[in-house]
C-alpha positions in Angstrom: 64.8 102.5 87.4 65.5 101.4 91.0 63.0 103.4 93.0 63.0 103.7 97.4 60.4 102.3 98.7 58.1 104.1 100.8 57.7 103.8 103.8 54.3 102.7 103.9 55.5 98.9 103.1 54.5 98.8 106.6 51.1 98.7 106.1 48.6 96.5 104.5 48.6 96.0 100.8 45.3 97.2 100.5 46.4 100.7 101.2 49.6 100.5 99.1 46.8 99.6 96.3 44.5 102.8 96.8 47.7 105.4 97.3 49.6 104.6 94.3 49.7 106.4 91.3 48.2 105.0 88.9 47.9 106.0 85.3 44.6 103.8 84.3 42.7 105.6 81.4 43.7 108.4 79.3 44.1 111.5 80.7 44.8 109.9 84.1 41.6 110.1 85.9 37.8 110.7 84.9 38.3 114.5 84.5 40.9 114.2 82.2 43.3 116.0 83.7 46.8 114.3 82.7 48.1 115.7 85.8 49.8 113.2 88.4 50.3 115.3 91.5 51.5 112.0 93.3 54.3 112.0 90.4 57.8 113.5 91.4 60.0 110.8 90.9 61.2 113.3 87.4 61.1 116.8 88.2 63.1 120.0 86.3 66.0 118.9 88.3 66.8 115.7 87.4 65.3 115.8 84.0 68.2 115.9 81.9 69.3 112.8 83.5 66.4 111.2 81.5 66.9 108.2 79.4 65.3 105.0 77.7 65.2 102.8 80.2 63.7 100.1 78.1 61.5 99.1 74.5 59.9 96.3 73.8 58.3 95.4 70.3 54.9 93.8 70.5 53.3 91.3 67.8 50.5 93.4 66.2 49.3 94.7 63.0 48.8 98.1 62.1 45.8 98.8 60.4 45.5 102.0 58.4 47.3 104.6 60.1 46.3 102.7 63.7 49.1 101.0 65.2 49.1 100.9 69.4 46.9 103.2 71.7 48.1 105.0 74.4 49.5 103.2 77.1 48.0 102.9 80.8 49.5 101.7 83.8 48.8 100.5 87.1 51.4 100.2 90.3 51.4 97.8 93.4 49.3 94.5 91.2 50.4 92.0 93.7 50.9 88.6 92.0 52.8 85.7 93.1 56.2 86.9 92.7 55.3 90.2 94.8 54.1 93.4 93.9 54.2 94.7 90.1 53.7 97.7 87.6 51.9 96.6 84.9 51.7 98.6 81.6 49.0 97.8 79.3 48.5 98.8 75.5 45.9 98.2 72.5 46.6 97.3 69.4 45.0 97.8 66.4 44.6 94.2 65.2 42.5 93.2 68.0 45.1 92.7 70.6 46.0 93.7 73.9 49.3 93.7 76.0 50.6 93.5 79.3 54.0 94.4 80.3 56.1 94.1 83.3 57.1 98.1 84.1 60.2 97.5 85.6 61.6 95.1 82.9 60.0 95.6 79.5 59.1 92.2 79.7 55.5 91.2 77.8 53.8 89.2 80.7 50.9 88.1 77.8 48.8 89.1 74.5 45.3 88.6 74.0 43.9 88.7 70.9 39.7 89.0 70.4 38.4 86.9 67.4 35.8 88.6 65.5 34.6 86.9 62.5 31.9 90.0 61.9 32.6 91.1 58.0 33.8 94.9 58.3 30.8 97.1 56.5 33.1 98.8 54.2 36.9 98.8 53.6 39.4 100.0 55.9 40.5 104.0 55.3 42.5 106.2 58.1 38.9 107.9 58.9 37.2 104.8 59.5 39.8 102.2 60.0 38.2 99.0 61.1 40.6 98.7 64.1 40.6 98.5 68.0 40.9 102.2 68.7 39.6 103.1 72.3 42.4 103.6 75.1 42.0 100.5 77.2 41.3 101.4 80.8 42.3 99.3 84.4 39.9 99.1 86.6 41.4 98.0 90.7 39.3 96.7 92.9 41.0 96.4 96.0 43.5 93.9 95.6 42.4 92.6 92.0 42.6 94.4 88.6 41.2 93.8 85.3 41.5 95.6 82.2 39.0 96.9 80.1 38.8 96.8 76.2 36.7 97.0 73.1 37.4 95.1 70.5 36.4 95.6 66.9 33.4 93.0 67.9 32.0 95.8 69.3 32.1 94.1 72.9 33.7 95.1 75.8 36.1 92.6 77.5 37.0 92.5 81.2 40.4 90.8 81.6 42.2 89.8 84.4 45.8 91.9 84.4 47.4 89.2 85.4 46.9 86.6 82.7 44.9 88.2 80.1 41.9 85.8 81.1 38.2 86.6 80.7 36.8 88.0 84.2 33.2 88.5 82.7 31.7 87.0 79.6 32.1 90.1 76.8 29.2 92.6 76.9 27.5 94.3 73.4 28.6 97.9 74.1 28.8 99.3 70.7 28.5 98.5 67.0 31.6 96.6 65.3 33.6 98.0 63.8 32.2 101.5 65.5 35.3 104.5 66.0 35.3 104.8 70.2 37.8 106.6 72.2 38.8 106.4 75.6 37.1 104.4 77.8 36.1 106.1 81.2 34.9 104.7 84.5 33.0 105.8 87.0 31.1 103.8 90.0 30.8 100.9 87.9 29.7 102.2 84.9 31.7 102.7 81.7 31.7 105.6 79.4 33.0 106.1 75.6 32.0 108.1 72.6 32.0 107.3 69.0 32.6 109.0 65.5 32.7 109.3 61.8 29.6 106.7 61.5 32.3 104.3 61.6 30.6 100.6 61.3 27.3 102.3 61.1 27.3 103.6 64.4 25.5 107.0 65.0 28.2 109.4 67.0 27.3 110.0 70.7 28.0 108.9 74.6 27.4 105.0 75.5 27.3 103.6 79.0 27.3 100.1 80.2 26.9 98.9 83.7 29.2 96.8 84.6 27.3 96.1 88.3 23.6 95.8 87.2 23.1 91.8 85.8 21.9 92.9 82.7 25.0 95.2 82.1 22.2 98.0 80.7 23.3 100.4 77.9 22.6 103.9 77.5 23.6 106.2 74.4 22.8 109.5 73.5 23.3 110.2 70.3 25.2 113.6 69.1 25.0 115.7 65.6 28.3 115.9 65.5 31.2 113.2 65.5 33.0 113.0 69.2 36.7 112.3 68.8 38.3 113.6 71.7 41.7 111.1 72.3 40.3 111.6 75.7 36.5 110.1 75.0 34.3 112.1 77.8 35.1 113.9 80.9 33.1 113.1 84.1 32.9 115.2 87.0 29.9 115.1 90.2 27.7 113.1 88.0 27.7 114.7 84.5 29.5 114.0 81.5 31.0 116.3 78.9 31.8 115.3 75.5 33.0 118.4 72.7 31.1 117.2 69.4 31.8 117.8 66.0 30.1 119.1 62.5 26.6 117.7 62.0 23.2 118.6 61.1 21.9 121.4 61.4 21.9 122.7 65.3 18.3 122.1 66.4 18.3 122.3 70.4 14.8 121.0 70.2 15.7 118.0 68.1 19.1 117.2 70.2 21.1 118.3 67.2 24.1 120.0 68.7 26.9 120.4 66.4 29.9 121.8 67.6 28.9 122.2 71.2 29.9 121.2 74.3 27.4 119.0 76.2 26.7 118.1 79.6 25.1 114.8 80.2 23.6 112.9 83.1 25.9 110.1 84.0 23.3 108.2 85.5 21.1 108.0 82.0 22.9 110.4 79.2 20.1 112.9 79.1 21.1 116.3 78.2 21.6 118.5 81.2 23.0 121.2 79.7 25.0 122.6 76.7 27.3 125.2 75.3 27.5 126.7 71.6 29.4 129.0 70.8 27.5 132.5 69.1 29.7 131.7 65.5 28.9 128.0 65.5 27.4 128.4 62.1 30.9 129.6 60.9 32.5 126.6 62.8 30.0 124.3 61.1 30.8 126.0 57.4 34.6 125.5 58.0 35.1 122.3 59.2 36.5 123.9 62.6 35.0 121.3 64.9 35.2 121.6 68.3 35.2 117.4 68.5 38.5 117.2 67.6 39.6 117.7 71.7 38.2 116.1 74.4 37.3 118.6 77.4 38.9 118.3 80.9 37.2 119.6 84.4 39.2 121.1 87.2 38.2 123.0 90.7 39.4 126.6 91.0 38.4 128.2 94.9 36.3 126.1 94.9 34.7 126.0 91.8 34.3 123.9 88.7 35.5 124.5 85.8 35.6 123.3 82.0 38.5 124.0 79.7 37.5 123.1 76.4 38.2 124.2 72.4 38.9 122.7 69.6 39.9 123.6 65.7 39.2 126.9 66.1 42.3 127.4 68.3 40.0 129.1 71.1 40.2 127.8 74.6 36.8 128.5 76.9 36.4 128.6 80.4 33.0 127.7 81.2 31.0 126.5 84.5 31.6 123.0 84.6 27.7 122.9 86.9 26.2 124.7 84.1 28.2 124.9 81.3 26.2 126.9 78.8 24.8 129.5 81.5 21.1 131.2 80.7 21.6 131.6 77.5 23.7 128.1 76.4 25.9 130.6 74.6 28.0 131.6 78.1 31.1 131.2 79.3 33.6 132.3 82.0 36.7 133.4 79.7 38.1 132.8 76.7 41.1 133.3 74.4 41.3 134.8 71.2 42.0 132.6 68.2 45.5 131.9 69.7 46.5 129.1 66.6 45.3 128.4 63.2 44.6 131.8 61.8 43.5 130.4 58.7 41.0 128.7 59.4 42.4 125.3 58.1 40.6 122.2 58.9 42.9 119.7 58.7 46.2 119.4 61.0 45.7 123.1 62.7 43.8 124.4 65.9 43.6 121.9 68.9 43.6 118.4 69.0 43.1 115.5 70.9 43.1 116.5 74.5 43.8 119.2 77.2 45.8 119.3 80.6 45.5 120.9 83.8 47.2 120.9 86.8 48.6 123.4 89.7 52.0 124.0 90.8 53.9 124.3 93.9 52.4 128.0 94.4 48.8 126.6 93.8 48.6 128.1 90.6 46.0 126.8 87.8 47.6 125.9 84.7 45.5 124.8 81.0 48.2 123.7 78.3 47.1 122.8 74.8 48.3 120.7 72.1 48.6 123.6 69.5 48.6 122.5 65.9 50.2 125.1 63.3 51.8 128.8 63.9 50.8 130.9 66.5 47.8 133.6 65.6 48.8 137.2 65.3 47.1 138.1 68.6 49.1 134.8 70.5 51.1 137.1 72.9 52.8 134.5 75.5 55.1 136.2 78.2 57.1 133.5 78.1 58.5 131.9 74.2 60.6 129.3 73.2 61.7 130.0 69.9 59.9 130.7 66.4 56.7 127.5 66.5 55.8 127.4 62.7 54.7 123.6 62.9 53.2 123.2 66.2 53.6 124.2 70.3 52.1 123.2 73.8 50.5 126.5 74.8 50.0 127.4 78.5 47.8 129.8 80.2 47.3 130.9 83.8 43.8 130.7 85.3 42.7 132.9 87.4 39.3 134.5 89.0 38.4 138.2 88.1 35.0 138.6 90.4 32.6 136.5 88.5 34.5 136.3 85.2 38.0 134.1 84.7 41.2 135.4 83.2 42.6 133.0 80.8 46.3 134.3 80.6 48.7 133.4 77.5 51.9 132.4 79.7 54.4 130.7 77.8 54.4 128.5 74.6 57.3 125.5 73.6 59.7 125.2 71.4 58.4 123.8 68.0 56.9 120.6 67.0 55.7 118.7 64.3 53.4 118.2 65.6 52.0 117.9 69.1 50.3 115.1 70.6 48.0 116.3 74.6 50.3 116.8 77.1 50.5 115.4 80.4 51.6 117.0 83.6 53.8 115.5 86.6 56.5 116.7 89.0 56.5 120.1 87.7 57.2 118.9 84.5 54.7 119.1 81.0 55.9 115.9 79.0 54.6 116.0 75.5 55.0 114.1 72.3 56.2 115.5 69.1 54.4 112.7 66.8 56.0 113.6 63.1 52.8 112.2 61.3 51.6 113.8 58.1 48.5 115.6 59.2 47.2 117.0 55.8 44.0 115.0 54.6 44.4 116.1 50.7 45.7 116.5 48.1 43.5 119.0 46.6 42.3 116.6 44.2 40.7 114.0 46.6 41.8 112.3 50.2 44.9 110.9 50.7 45.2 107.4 51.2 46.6 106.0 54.6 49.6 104.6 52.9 50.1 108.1 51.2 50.2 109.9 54.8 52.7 107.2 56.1 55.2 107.2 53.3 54.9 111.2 54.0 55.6 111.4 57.8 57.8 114.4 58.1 59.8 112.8 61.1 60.0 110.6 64.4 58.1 110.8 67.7 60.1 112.3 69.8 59.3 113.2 74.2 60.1 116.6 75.3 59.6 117.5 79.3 59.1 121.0 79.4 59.6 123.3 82.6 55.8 123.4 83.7 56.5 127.8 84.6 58.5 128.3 81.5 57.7 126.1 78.7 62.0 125.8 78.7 62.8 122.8 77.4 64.8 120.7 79.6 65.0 116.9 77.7 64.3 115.0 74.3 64.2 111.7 73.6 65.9 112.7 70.0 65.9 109.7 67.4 65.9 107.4 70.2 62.0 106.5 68.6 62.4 106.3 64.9 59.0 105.5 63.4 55.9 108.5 64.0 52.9 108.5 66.1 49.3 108.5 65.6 46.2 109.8 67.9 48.5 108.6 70.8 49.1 110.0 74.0 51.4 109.6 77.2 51.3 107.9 80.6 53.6 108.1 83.9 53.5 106.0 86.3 56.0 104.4 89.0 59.1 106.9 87.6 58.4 106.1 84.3 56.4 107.7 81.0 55.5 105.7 78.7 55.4 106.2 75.4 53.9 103.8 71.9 54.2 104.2 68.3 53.0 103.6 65.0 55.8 100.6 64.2 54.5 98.8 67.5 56.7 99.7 69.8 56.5 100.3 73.6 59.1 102.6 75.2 59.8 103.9 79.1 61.5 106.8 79.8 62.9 107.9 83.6 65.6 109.0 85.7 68.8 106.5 84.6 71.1 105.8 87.5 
């Protein structure tokens, strides 16, 4: 898409580099927001004129139901042909991709040789692939890409040619399930699950700016598989962890709970657990499955966070469990999976959170499965029996917070986390096959991929009304996995299962 260029061409390229806006980790930032308030490029004027503006299909190998990770992507790289958008995506077979924004043209591949045995065959739980959301890290005018491979390393690339900046650093186990690398002041955050490659589930942190690149891990009870990894915000760290061992606050065992770490050495500030997590733990309705995201309300801040259940909380993002670790702020009822299902229903993967032009706080959740009984939005879109993004109003009452059911979208099968930009809430409508049995034992990865029950398809959704006002129809035709959505530059991008890169934006 041809874009006008700002006016501040004018001034040095240094400043171009810190005002653009950038997409480089998932989520957008280290709060996890997915909000771009820089973005307006596409806005609920224009956005029925929104069409492919290009896809490229990328050498790699899907392993189990892993194909590509969410894309990130970074404006105003200046290289010798001028300034550039660069796009960059993982793939599961050890490789990672730089494309030219403006084009669709792959500007190199890198592929990590690891010639560590995997501990165990490769199944969609643990699948022995690369599986963290790469991240771009700009420092003034240079950027390098960061990446773990299934060596268990993390690699620092240059973005230009895919060329080592830094010898690789141990970070984690091979083969170990991380998520979304996060970055703050030099230091690098993930989380890990499933005891994928051995690896106890917790928060690791490696320094990139200390010589010895030190690394610190806290371990968790529970599995943390937010898309998103952690959220960081004024020096603490929140991670949403999973079903484990019995909850022992003494012992650090904190299933399903939502902690708050030190950045600075992964001790546990504080923590949050909700009054029925012994029911939560006896279901299967772990709150890992989402990773938290931190915003500032008058002032304050705030955590929005939730998970299988289908409850969002509203806790103090300073103190997130209050006296008791069992407090919060506000909270919905069970607004999805009314059944208590554990597999494809409640909320997964990762929450938004933005304002809009009134200054209005907004949460919207990837909702998986029918509205609950007591899910009353103001605003619907028609009848939701597979899936929705749900959004609720935020607002103070005294020293409590009003977590308001305001609209919810049109169906999909099912939703992947939203994102948030020009007034717009772009999601992804993945059509995976989300059940894990059969009722006779697990299904296979090659069973849930022969039974995807459609294509990804992109939906922008007006941000006040949940109305939807484009889709990318059949325009992707293979489904989606654990993926997620970057904007950047006038563009969202979009990757799927078959390896396949798309951008979406205004055509002219």
């Amino acid at each position: 898409m041809k874009r006008e260029l700002p006016i501040v061409l004018a001034l040095p390229v240094l400043f171009l580099a810190l005002t653009a806006a950038d997409w480089t980790s998932y989520g957008g930032n280290p709060q996890r927001t997915s909000w771009s308030p820089k973005e307006t490029d596409i806005n609920p004027e224009n956005a029925k004129s929104m069409g492919l503006l290009w896809s490229l299909h990328v050498d790699n190998q899907s392993r189990e139901l892993n194909g590509l990770t969410a894309p990130v992507a970074a404006e105003w790289i200046p290289t010798d042909q001028g300034m550039k958008e660069i796009v960059i995506v993982g793939g599961a077979s050890d490789n990672v991709f730089a494309i030219e924004a403006a084009t669709g043209k792959l500007l190199w591949k890198k592929t990590f040789a690891n010639d560590i045995k995997p501990k165990g065959r490769g199944f969609w739980l643990c699948p022995n692939a690369l599986n963290a959301t790469p991240l771009i890290r700009k420092e003034g005018l240079r950027a390098s890409v960061l990446v773990i491979g299934t060596d268990g390393n993390l690699h620092v690339l240059n973005i230009l040619d895919g060329e080592d900046r830094m010898p690789p650093m141990p970070f984690v186990p091979p083969y170990a399930k991380s998520w979304g690398l996060n970055l703050v002041g030099g230091v690098v955050y993930t989380a890990t699950s499933q005891g994928c490659g051995g690896a106890k589930s917790g928060v690791w942190s490696l320094d990139l700016v200390h010589p010895e690149h030190h690394v610190n891990f806290q371990q968790s009870s529970g599995g943390i598989w937010g898309r998103a990894g952690v959220a960081i915000n004024n020096g603490n760290v929140y991670a949403q962890t999973g079903d484990g061992q019995t909850y022992d606050p003494a012992t650090n065992n904190f299933p399903d709970t939502i902690l708050q770490l030190s950045a600075a050495d992964l001790s546990v500030v504080d923590y949050f657990t909700p009054a029925n997590h012994n029911y939560l733990t006896r279901k299967d309705l772990d709150s890992g499955s989402c990773s938290p995201t931190v915003f500032t309300l008058n002032g304050k801040d705030l955590l929005a966070g939730g998970g299988k259940e289908g409850v969002l909380y509203i806790l103090d993002a300073n103190h997130v469990g209050g006296a008791d670790h069992k407090s919060y702020l506000g909270r919905t009822p069970v607004m999805v999976n009314e059944e208590a299902d554990f597999a494809g229903k409640g909320f997964w993967g990762a929450f938004a959170t933005a304002e809009d032009d009134q200054h209005n706080r907004w949460v919207f959740a990837p909702a998986l499965g029918a509205p609950s009984s007591k899910a009353k939005f103001a605003l619907t879109n028609g009848e939701t029996p597979h899936g929705s993004i749900m959004a609720f109003k935020i607002t103070e009452n005294g020293a409590a917070i009003d977590v308001t059911p305001a609209w919810i979208s049109r169906d999909m099968n099912l939703p992947e986390p939203p994102i948030v930009a020009g007034g717009l809430v772009f999601a992804l409508s993945n059509g995976e096959y989300a059940r894990q049995t059969n009722g006779e034992g697990l299904y296979s990865s090659a069973d849930r991929i022969a039974k995807h029950v459609g294509n990804t398809v992109l939906y922008a959704f007006d941000m006040k009304t949940g109305k939807q006002l484009y889709s990318s129809g059949d325009i992707m035709p293979s489904f989606t996995h654990f993926s997620g959505i970057a904007i950047s530059g006038g563009r969202v991008y979009v990757s799927t299962f078959d390896s396949n890169v798309y951008a979406f934006g205004i055509k002219e």
